[in-house]
LUMKETI-147889 format. One line per field, with one value per residue (C-alpha): residue number from 1; chain; x, y, z. Coordinates in steps of 0.001 Angstrom, whole numbers, plus 500000, padded with zeros to 6 digits. Example, Ala and Ser with C-alpha at 12.3 -4.5 7.8 and 13.67 -1.06 7.14 Angstrom:
2
milum: 1_2
rogu: A_A
x: 512300_513670
y: 495500_498940
z: 507800_507140
***
This chain:
375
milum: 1_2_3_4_5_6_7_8_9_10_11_12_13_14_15_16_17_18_19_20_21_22_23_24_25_26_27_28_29_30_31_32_33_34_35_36_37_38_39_40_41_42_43_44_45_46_47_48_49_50_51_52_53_54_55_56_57_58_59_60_61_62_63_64_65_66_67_68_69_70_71_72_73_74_75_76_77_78_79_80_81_82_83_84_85_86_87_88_89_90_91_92_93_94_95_96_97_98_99_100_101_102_103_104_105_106_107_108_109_110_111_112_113_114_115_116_117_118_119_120_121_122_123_124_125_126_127_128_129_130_131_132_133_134_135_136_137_138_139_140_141_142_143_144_145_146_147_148_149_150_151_152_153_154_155_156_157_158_159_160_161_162_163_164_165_166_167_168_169_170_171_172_173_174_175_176_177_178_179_180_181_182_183_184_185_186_187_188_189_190_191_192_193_194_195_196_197_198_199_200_201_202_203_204_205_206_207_208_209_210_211_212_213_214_215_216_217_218_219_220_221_222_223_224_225_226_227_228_229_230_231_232_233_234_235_236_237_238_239_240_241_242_243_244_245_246_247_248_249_250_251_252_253_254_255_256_257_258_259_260_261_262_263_264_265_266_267_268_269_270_271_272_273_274_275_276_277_278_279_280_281_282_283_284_285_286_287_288_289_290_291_292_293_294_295_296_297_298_299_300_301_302_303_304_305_306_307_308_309_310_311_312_313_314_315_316_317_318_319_320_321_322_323_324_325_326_327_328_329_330_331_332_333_334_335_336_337_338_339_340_341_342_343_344_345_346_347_348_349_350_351_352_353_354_355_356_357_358_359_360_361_362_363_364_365_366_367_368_369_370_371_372_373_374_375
rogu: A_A_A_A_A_A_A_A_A_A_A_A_A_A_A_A_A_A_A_A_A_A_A_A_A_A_A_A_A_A_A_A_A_A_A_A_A_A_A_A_A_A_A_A_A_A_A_A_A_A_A_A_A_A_A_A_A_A_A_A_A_A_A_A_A_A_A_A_A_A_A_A_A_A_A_A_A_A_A_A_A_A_A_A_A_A_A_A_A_A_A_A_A_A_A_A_A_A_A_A_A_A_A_A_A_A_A_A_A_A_A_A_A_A_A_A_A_A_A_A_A_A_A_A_A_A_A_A_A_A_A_A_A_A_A_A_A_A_A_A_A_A_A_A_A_A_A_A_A_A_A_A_A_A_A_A_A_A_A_A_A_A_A_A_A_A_A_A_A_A_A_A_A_A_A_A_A_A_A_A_A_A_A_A_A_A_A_A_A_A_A_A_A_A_A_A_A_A_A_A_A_A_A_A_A_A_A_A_A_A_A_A_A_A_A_A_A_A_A_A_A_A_A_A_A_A_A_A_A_A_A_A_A_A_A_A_A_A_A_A_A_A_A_A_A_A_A_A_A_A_A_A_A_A_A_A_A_A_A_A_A_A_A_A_A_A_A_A_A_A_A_A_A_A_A_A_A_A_A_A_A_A_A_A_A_A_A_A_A_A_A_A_A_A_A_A_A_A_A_A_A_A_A_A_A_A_A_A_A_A_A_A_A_A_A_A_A_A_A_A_A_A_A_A_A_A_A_A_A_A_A_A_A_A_A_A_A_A_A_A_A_A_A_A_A_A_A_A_A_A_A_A_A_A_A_A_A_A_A_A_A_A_A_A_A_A_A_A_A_A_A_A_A_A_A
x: 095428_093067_091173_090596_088785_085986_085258_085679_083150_080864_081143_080072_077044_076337_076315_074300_070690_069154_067920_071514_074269_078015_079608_077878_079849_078490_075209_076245_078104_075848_072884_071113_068236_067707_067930_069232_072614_075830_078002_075141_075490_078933_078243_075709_077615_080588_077865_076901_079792_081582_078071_078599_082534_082049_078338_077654_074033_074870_076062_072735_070576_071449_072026_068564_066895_068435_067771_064038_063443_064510_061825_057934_055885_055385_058950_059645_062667_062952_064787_065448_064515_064424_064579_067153_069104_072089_074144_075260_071257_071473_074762_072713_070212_072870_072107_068290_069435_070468_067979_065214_066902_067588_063711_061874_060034_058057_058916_062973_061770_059760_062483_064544_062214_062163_065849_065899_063468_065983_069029_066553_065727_069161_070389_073582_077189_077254_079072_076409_077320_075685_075708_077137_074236_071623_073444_076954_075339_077537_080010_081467_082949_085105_082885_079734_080839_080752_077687_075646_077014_077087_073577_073584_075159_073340_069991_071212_072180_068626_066424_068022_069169_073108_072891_075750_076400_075699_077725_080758_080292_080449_083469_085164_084138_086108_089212_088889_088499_089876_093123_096424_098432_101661_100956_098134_096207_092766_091214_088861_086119_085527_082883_082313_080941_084330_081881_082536_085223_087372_087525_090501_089193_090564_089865_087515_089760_089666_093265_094314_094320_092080_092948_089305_088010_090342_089449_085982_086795_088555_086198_083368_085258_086439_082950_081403_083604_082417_079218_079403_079488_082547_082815_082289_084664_087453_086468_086472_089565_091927_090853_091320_094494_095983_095267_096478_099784_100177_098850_101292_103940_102871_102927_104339_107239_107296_103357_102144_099246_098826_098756_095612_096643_098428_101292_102621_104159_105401_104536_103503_100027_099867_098827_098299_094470_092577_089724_091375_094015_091943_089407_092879_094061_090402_090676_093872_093058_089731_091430_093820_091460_088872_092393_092067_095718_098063_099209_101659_098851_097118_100615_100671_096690_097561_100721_098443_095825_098572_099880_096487_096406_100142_098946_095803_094034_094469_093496_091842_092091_089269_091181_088461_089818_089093_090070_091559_093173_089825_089336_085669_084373_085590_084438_084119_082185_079114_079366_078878_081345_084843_086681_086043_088224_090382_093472_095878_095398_091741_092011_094391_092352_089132_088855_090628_088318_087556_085273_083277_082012_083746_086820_085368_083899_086843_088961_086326_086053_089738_089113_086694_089704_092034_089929_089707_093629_093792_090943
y: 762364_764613_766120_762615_761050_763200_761728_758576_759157_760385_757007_755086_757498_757071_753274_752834_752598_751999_748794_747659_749782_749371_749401_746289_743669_741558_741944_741541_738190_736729_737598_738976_741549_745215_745519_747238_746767_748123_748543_750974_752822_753490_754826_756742_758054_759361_761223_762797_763835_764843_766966_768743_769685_770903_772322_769988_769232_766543_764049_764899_764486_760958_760007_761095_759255_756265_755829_757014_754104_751978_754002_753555_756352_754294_753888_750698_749229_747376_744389_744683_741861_743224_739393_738785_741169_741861_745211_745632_746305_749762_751265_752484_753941_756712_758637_758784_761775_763699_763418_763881_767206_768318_766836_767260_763944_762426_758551_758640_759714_757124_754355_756057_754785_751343_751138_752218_749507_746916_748500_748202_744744_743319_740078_741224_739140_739015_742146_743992_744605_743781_739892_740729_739250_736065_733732_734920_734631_735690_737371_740566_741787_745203_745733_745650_748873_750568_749139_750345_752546_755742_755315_754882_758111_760046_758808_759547_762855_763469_761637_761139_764109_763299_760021_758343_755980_752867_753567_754375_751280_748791_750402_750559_747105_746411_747577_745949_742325_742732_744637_742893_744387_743248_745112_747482_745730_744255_740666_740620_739151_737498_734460_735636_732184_730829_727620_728530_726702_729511_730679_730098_728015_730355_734448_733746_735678_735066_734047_737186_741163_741888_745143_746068_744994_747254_750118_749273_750079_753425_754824_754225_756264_759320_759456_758987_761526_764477_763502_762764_764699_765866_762653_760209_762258_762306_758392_757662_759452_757902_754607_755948_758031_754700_752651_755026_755183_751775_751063_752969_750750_748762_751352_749912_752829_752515_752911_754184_751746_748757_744909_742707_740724_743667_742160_739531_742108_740246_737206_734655_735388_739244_742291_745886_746168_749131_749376_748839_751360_754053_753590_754449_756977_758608_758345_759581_762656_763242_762554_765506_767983_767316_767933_764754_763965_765978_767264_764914_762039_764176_763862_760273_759796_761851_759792_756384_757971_758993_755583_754008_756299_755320_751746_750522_753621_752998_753665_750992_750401_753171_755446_755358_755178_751712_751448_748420_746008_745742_742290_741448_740500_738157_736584_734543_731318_730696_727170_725248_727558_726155_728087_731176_730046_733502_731864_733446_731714_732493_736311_735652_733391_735865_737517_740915_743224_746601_749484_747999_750231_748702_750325_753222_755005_755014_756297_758720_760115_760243_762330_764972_765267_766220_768719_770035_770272_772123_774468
z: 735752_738156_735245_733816_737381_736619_733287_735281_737366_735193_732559_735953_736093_732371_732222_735187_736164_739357_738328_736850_738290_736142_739582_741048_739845_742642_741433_737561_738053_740114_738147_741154_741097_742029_745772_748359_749354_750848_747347_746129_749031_749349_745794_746538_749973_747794_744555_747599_748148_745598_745072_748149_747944_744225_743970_740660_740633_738575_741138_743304_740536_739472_743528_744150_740791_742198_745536_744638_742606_745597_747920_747983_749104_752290_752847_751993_750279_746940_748054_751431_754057_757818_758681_757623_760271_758011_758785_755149_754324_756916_755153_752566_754513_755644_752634_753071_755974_753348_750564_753027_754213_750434_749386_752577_750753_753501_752147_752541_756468_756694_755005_757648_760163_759034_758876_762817_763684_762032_764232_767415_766547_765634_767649_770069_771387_775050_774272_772978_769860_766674_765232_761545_760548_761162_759557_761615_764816_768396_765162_765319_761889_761562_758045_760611_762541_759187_757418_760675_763170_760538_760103_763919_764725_761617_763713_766936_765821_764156_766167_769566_770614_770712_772061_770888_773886_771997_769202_771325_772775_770347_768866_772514_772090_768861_769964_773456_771534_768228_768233_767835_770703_768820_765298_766351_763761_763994_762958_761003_762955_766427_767448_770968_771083_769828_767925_764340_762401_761715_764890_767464_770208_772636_771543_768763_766350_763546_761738_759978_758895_755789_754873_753660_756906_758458_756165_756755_760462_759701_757464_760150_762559_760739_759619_763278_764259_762155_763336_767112_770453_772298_774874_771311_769342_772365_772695_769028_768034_770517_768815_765023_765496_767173_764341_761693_763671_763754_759836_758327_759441_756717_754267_750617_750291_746833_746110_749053_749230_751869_751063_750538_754209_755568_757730_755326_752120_749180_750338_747154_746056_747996_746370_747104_746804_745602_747980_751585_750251_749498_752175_754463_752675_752785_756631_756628_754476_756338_760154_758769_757719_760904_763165_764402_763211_762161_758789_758197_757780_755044_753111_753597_752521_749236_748395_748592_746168_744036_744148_743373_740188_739023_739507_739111_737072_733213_730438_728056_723903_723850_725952_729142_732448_734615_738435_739019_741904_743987_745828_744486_747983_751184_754186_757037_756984_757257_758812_755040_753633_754805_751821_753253_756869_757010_755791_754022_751371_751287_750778_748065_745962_745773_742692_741675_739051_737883_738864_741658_743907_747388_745424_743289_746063_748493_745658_744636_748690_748217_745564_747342_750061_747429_746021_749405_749963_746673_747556
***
C-alpha cells in the first residue's frame, strides 16, 4: 500500500491548479474563489515536505507554482483580507519562509511582512492570546494555536532573534484554561468572556473534545518545537508529551485511530475520523524522532497510519486511491449560527468526504515520518 500513496499524491498534484485545487472541497462545494486559506496551506506545508525528506523536485516545483500565483511582486495576497483578523489566513504564510530561502524572491519576503503586521495587529482575550478571529471575539480555539503560532515561531526565529516568549505564552495559556484535568483532554474552545451561547456560563468551555481541534493543538507543538529555543522547547514539550500520554487512552485497539468526539467511542453516530487521527499519529511519529518521547510513541503513530490505510484508503472502480473518513469542517458559533453549539450531536452531523486537504496532508506528513523510520 506504501508504493501506491505516492501515486496518490501525485493524482492530487495532477488535478489541481492554483486557482482550483482537487483538495479544497471547501472551496469546491461552496463555489468560493481562489484565495488564501488554511487547507491550501497545510497542503502546501506537507509538498514541502515530502520534497525535503525524498529530494523530488517535483513536490517543490508544483508548491512553488502555486503559492506564486497567490503572491504579487509587492507581496500581496490573492484573497486575503487583513481585516478580517482571522488566524486560519497566517497558516499559510508558514511556507513563504521556505520558498523565500529556496528563491531568494524578494515578494514571498515581503508577503511575509504583511502576514507579521496581521499577527501584530490581531485583537487579544484578557489572556493575551489571539481572538480566533473577528467574528469569535474574547475566543480562544485549539485550531488557532496552529493556524498562527508556526508562522509565529518561523518569524521569531527569522526575524526576532529567538524570541519565542509570546508564543510560549499563549500555549501555557491553552493548557492553563483548556485542559480537562479528568481526561487530559482539551475543549475545543473557550469565551474568556463566557457571553456566547455555547459557552458554559461558568469556564467558558466549550461542551466537548473534537479530535481535529486537538490534533490541531499537537501538530502546532511538535512543529514549534523543532523550531524553538531551549526554555520554549523544555516549556512546550512538557505540554505535548502530557497530552500524547493522556490521548492514547483513547486509542481504538483495533484500528489504531481516535474517535471523531474522542471520549465517547461507539457511541451512536461516532466515527474514527481521518484527519484528527493522522494529525496525532504525525505528532506522535515526529515527538519520537525529535526525542521528545520515546520510541514506543513512534510505534503507536505508525500503527494509526497503518490503520488509516486498512480503513479509509481505497481503491475506486478505476483503481485510484481516495482517502477517506475526513470530517469536512466544524465549529463554534458565531452568535447566528446555533447549529454549530459543540454538542455532540453537532460534530456528528458535519459531513464526512474524500481527499480534502485538512485530512490529506496529515496523512501525507505521516507519510514523510515513515519514510524516515525506514531510512
Amino acid at each position: 500500500m506504501y508504493q501506491k500513496i505516492d501515486k496518490y499524491i501525485d493524482r492530487l498534484i495532477t488535478l489541481s491548479k492554483p486557482e482550483a485545487p482537487f483538495w479544497n472541497i471547501e472551496a469546491i462545494r461552496q463555489g468560493k474563489p481562489a484565495h488564501w486559506n488554511y487547507i491550501d496551506g497545510c497542503m502546501i506545508t506537507c509538498l514541502l515536505t515530502i520534497n525535503n525528506i525524498t529530494g523530488d523536485a517535483k513536490y517543490f516545483d508544483f508548491a512553488e507554482r502555486f503559492i506564486d500565483y497567490y503572491v504579487s511582486e509587492d507581496g500581496s495576497i490573492l484573497g486575503y483580507d487583513k481585516g478580517k483578523y482571522n488566524l486560519d489566513d497566517i497558516n499559510e504564510g508558514r511556507v513563504l519562509f521556505e520558498l523565500y530561502e529556496r528563491t531568494k524572491k524578494e515578494k514571498y519576503r515581503l508577503a511575509i511582512e504583511k502576514q507579521y503586521e496581521h499577527i501584530k495587529e490581531q485583537p487579544r482575550t484578557v489572556t493575551g492570546n489571539f481572538w480566533h478571529k473577528k467574528i469569535y471575539p474574547n475566543q480562544i480555539w485549539l485550531d488557532g494555536i496552529y493556524m498562527a503560532q508556526v508562522f509565529s515561531a518561523l518569524y521569531s526565529k527569522n526575524y526576532l532573534d529567538g524570541d519565542y516568549s509570546d508564543v510560549r505564552m499563549q500555549i501555557e495559556n491553552v493548557e492553563k484554561l483548556m485542559r480537562d484535568s479528568k481526561t487530559g483532554l482539551y475543549y475545543h474552545g473557550i469565551d474568556c468572556s463566557k457571553e456566547i451561547f455555547w459557552a458554559d456560563k461558568e469556564t467558558g468551555l466549550s461542551k466537548n473534545f473534537w479530535l481535529r481541534a486537538i490534533g490541531w493543538f499537537s501538530v502546532a507543538m511538535v512543529d514549534i518545537i523543532g523550531i524553538a529555543d531551549e526554555e520554549t522547547v523544555k516549556s512546550i514539550s512538557r505540554i505535548f508529551a502530557q497530552l500524547m500520554a493522556d490521548i492514547k487512552a483513547f486509542r481504538d485497539e483495533e484500528t489504531g485511530m481516535y474517535w471523531q468526539v474522542v471520549d465517547q467511542p461507539g457511541r451512536e453516530g461516532n466515527y474514527l475520523e481521518t484527519s484528527g487521527s493522522a494529525m496525532i499519529a504525525y505528532a506522535m511519529l515526529k515527538g519520537a524522532r525529535l526525542g521528545v518521547l520515546d520510541d514506543s510513541y513512534a510505534v503507536l503513530g505508525k500503527g494509526t497510519f497503518d490503520g488509516i490505510c486498512e480503513k479509509y484508503l481505497d481503491l475506486n472502480e478505476n483503481g485510484e486511491l481516495n482517502l477517506g473518513g475526513i470530517c469536512l469542517v466544524a465549529g463554534l458559533g458565531p452568535e447566528h449560527d446555533l447549529r454549530r453549539d459543540g454538542s455532540y450531536e453537532y460534530y456528528i452531523s458535519e459531513p464526512i468526504v474524500e481527499n480534502d486537504a485538512k485530512g490529506v496532508a496529515p496523512f501525507v506528513l505521516c507519510y514523510t515520518e515513515i519514510l524516515q523510520l525506514r531510512s
